[in-house]
C-alpha positions, 0 to 999 in steps of 0.5 A: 500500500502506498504511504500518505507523504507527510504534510511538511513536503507541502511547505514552501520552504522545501524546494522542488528539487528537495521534495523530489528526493524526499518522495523519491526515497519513499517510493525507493522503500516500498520497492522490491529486492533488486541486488543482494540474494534473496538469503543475504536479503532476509538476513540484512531484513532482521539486522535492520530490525535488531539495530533499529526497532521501529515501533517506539518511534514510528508506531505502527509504520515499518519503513523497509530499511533493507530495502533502501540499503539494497537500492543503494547498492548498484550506485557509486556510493559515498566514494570510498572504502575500508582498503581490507573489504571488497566493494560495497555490492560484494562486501554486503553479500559476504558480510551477510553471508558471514554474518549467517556463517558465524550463527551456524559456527556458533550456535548451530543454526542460520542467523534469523533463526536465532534466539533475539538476545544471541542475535545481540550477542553476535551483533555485539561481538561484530562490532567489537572484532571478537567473534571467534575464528571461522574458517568458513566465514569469507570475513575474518573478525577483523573485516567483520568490524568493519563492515558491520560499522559500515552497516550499522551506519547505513541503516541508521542513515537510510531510518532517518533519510526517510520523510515519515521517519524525518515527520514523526521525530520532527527533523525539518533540516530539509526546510532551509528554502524553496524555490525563489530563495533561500529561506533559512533558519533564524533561531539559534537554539532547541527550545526556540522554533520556527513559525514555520516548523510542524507543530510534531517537533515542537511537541518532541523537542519539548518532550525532551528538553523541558 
């Protein structure tokens, strides 16, 4: 089903040109699978999920963050690359399948069907470059780091690139302007907030800086 976009694209301090790669992402996330396996993808489904739970923030509303992760994927990317990984398609598919590989080292099974908190233990040690060796895992712990770094970076930047994410935690960097000029900002603190501004993040923002 296709997600109502939220009334702050409407403002006349977001451009033309902004409020077509705001919409664009939001069509991108409600795609398909398009690059990584259909196995490394389900796996890169639940990594999203046990990062980034969803429901605190978002309610009811899931975004498809592997999704916009995949989508990435086939492009340039950010221009550059941890010298002891492959480039970034390659490096998803292994890391992922590594990821499935250091479960079944472990604990005898596929990564999505373990237990939340061995999947947290795993994602731990990831991060930390203390996985035990596994001779079967095309990443060594060292490389693990470094790709997991990267993935936990991509998943939270795909979370907050995303217009309905942007809406309900009430981020309007995008409103710096329009299309005859640029508007800006002219408040210079947290507690004082545009005319412009929606009235969700003024509500968030008081809830956390009373």
């Amino acid at each position: 089903m296709p997600r109502t976009p939220p009334d702050f694209l409407q403002s006349d301090h977001i451009s033309a040109r902004t409020r077509f790669a705001l919409l664009q992402r939001m069509e991108d996330e409600q795609g398909k699978r398009e690059h990584l396996s259909a196995s490394s993808f389900d796996c890169l489904e639940q990594v999203c999920d046990d990062i980034l739970p969803q429901s605190s923030l978002l309610g009811d509303v899931h975004l498809n963050l592997a999704v916009m992760i995949d989508k990435t994927l086939a492009g340039p990317g950010d221009g550059w690359r941890f010298a002891d990984l492959p480039t970034d398609l390659k490096a998803w598919e292994m890391g992922l399948a590594s990821l499935n590989d250091y479960a079944q080292h472990l604990f005898s099974t596929s990564y999505t069907a373990l237990k939340a908190e061995d999947r947290g233990s795993l994602l731990d040690d990831a991060f930390a470059g203390t996985l035990p060796a596994c001779s079967s895992a095309a990443f060594s712990p060292a490389q693990m780091a470094l790709w997991s770094g990267d993935m936990r970076t991509a998943i939270v930047s795909s979370f907050l690139a995303h217009p309905i994410a942007q809406d309900k935690l009430g981020i309007s960097a995008n409103m710096t302007g329009g299309d005859k000029e640029i508007q800006g900002f002219s408040a210079h603190s947290l507690e004082q907030k545009e005319a412009f501004e929606p009235e969700n993040e003024r509500r968030f923002l008081n809830r956390n800086h009373p």
